[in-house]
MIZASE-760197 format. One record per residue (C-alpha): residue in three letters; x negated, y, z. Coordinates in steps of 0.001 Angstrom, whole numbers, padded with zeros to 6 digits, always signed. Example, Ala and Ser with C-alpha at 12.3 -4.5 7.8 and 13.67 -1.06 7.14 Angstrom:
BEGIN
Ala-012300-004500+007800
Ser-013670-001060+007140
END
This chain:
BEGIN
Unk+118898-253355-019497
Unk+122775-252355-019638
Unk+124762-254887-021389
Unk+124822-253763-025185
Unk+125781-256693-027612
Unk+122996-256481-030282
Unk+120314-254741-027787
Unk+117744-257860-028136
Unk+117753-258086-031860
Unk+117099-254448-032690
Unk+113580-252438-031856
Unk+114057-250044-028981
Unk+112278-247949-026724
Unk+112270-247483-022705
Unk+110213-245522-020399
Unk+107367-247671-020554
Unk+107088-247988-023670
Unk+108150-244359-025524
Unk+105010-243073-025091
Unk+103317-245543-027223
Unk+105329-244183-029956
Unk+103493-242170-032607
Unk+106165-241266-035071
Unk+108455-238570-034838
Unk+112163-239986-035700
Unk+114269-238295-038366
Unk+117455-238939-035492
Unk+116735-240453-032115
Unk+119677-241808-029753
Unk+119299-241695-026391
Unk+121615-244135-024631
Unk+121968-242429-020772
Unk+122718-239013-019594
Unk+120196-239217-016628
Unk+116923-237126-016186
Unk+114643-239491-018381
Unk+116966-239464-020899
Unk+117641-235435-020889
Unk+114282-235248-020475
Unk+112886-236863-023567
Unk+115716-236273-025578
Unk+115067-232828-024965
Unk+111476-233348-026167
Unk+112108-234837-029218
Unk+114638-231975-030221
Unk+112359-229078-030043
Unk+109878-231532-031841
Unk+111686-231383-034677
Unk+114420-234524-034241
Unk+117993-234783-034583
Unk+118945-236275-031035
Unk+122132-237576-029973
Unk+123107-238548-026366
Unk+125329-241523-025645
Unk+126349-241210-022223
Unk+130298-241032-020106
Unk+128080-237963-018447
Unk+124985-236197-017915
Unk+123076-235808-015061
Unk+126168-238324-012987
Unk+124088-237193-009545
Unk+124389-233339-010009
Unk+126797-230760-009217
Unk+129107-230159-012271
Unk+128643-226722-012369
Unk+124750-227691-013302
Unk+126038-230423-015712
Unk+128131-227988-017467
Unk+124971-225803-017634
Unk+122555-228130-018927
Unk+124809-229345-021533
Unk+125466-225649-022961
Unk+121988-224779-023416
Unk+121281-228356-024944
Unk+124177-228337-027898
Unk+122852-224588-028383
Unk+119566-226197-028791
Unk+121166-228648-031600
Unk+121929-232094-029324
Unk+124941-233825-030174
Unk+126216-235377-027212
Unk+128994-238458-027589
Unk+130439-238918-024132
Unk+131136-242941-023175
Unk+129459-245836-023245
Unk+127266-247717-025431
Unk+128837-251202-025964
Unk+126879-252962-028978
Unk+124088-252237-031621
Unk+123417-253157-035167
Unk+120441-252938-037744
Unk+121885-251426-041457
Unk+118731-251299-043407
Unk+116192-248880-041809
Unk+119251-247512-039761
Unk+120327-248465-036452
Unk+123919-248288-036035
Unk+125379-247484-032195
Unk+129085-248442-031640
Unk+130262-246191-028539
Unk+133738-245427-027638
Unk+136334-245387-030425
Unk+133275-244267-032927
Unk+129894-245186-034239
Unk+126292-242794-034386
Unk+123246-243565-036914
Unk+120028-242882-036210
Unk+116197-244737-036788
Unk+114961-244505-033166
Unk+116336-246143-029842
Unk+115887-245086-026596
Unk+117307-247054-023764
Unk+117241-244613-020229
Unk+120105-246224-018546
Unk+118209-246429-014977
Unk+115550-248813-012906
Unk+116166-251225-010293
Unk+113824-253386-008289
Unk+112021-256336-009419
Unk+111122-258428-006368
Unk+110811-261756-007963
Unk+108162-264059-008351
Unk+106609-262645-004965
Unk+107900-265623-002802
Unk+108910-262964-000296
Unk+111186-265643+001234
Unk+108001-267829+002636
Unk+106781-264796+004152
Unk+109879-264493+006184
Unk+110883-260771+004025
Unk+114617-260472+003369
Unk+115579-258756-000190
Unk+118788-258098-002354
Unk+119095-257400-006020
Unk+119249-253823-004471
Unk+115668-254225-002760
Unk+113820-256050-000647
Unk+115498-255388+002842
Unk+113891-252473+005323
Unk+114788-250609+008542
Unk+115161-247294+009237
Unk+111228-247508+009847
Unk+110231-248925+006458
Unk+109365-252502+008605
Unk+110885-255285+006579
Unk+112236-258666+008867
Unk+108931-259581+009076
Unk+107339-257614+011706
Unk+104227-256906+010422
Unk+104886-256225+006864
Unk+106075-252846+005583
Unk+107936-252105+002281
Unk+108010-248586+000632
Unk+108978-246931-002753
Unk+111274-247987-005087
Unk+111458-251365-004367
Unk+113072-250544-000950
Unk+116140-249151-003391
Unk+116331-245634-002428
Unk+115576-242618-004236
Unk+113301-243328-007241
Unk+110903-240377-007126
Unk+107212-240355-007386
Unk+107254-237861-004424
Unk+109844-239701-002256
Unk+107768-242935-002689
Unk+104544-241378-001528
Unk+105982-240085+001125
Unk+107401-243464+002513
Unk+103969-244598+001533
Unk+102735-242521+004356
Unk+105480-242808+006686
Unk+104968-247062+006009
Unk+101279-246464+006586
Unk+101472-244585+009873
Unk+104045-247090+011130
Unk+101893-249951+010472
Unk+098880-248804+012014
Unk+099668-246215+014401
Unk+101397-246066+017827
Unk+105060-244839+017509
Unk+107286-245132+014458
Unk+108058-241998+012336
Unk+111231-242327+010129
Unk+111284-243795+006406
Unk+114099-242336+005213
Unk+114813-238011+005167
Unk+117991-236269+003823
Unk+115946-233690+002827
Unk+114655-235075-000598
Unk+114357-232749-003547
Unk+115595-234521-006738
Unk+113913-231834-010062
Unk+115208-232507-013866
Unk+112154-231377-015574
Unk+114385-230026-018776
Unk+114644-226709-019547
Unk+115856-225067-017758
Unk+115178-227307-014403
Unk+118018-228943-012042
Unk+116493-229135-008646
Unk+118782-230364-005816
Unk+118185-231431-002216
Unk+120734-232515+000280
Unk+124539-233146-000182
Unk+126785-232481-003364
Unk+129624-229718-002606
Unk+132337-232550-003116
Unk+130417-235078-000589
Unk+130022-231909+001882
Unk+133493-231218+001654
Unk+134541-235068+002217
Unk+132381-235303+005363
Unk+133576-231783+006258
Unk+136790-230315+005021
Unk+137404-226576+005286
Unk+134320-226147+007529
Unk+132431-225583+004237
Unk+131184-222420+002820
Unk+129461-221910-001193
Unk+127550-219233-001933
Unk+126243-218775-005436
Unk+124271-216492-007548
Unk+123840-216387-010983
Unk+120608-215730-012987
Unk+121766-212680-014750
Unk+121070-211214-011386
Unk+117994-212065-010589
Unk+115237-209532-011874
Unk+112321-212242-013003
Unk+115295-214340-014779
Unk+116362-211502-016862
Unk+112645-210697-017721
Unk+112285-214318-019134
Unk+115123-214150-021005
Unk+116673-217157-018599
Unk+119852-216006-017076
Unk+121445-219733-018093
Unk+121580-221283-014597
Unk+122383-220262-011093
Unk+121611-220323-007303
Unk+124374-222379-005320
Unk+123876-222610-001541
Unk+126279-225621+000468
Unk+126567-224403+003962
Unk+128759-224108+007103
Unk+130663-221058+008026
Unk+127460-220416+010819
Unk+125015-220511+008310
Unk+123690-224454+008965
Unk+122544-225593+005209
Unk+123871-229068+003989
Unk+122636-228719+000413
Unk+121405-226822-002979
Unk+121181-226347-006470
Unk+119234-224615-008856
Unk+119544-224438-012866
Unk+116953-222480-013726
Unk+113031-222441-015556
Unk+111416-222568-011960
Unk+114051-224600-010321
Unk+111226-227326-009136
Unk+109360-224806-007651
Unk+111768-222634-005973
Unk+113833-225813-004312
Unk+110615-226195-001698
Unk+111431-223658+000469
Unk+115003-224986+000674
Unk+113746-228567+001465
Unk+111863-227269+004519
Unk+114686-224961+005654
Unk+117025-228321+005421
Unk+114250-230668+007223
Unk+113476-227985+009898
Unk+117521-227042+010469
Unk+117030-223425+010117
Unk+120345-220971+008537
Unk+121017-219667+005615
Unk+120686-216060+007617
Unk+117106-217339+008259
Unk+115838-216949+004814
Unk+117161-213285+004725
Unk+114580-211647+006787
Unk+111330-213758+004909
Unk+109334-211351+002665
Unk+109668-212964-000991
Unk+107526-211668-003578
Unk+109087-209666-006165
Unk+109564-210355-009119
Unk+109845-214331-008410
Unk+112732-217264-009085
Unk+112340-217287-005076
Unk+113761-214034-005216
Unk+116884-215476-005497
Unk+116895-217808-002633
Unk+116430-214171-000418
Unk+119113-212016-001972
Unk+121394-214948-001883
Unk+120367-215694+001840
Unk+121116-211581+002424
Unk+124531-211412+000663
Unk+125222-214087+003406
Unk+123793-212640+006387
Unk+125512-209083+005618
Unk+128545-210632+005163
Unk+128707-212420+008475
Unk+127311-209580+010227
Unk+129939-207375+009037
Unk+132893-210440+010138
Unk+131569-211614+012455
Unk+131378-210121+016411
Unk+128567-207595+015943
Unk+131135-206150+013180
Unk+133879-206122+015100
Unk+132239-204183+017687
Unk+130574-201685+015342
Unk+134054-201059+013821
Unk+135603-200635+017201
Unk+132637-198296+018137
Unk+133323-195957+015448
Unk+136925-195029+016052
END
């Protein structure tokens, strides 16, 4: 729980516990701007709620160009957001009162989304010889924890906290354990969905973290949804396409706002886990009219664009005079 003076003498909710809840609130606030808290905030709007958002920023772990997004469509929606942090709570009658930043917010519903870490105690991992942190309890690169015959996967290893991610370790902890060889624990390729509407889906590196680790040898390519047929058609052209590669095509990382993001990001996770180009998504046959649809005109922009810079264009233009 973040530290909010007040927090243990007034009723709030959390993600374990919201959906117990069988009222809807005249005005919930939603203290955190991450996916739980967009999420259900989100929710509770189109149910018929005031909502207000207490956060220094949404979605903190997206690019900004998605944040900025996000947050349009939600204040056209109604939500108020108030951008810092939450630093004390009060009761006033039937009214909770929220003191954030220079101001205060009333509403009659809490919910606290600030996050999740690990809770490793009471398990006397240290008599079984298993290392942890207040991060996690302690893993290599193979999910096998420092004692040699016990594996650790999920979120109490402190990675990414995703249903999907966690299964997946599950497996690759599994294998490991009982199986000759050792496959990996850990992937860069894992796809991180906001289920709002519309989606975020992103999987792989941020443009700024690209651009640290890479300079100038980084490329963006981006489409937005008011060119994609099967956006237009449902009305969603808020979001976009963004593609983080090099200048030869090698994807680092992507983005998608849009209704279908979760779906569409797939075929971008395998292309990152199997190393394949940006120019390699050109040439595969997407049905039409799909989200996907995007990923290939995007992928084709690209691939015309170096063919027409690159060597084979030079030659063709030399050719012709």
């Amino acid at each position: 729980m973040p530290p909010i003076q007040g927090l243990a003498d007034v009723p709030y909710f959390t993600y374990e516990t919201l959906f117990d809840n069988d009222r809807l609130p005249d005005h919930l606030l939603v203290v955190g701007g991450g996916p739980l808290g967009l999420e259900m905030a989100q929710a509770y709007l189109r149910l018929g709620a005031r909502v207000t958002v207490v956060s220094p920023q949404i979605l903190p772990k997206a690019e900004p160009g998605a944040q900025a997004v996000l947050r349009a469509v939600l204040a056209g929606e109604g939500m108020a957001f108030v951008a810092a942090r939450a630093t004390a709570v009060r009761r006033d009658g039937d009214t909770l009162v929220l003191t954030a930043g220079d101001g205060e917010v009333r509403g009659d519903m809490l919910l606290v989304a600030t996050g999740r870490t690990p809770v490793v105690d009471g398990l006397d991992l240290a008599r079984a010889g298993v290392a942890y942190t207040a991060q996690g309890i302690t893993v290599d690169a193979h999910l096998r924890t420092t004692a040699k015959h016990i594996f650790a996967a999920g979120d109490c290893v402190g990675g990414p906290q995703y249903t999907h991610f966690a299964g997946w370790q599950a497996f690759q902890a599994a294998r490991n354990a009982l199986l000759p060889g050792s496959s990996a624990g850990f992937s860069d390729a894992v796809p991180a969905v906001t289920f709002t509407d519309p989606e975020v889906a992103q999987v792989g590196v941020l443009e700024a973290a690209a651009r640290q680790a890479h300079g100038d040898n980084v490329v963006v390519t981006r489409r937005a949804l008011d060119h994609v047929d099967r956006a237009i058609c449902e009305h969603d052209q808020a979001g976009f396409l963004q593609l983080i590669h090099k200048p030869d095509g090698t994807l680092l990382g992507a983005t998608i706002v849009a209704a279908r993001a979760g779906e569409t990001i797939t075929e971008l996770v395998v292309a990152l886990q199997r190393g394949l180009k940006v120019g390699d998504l050109a040439g595969v046959m997407h049905a039409y009219p799909t989200y996907s649809t995007a990923v290939q005109l995007l992928a084709a922009d690209f691939a015309v664009d170096q063919a027409l810079h690159g060597l084979a264009g030079k030659l063709v233009r030399k050719l012709q005079f």
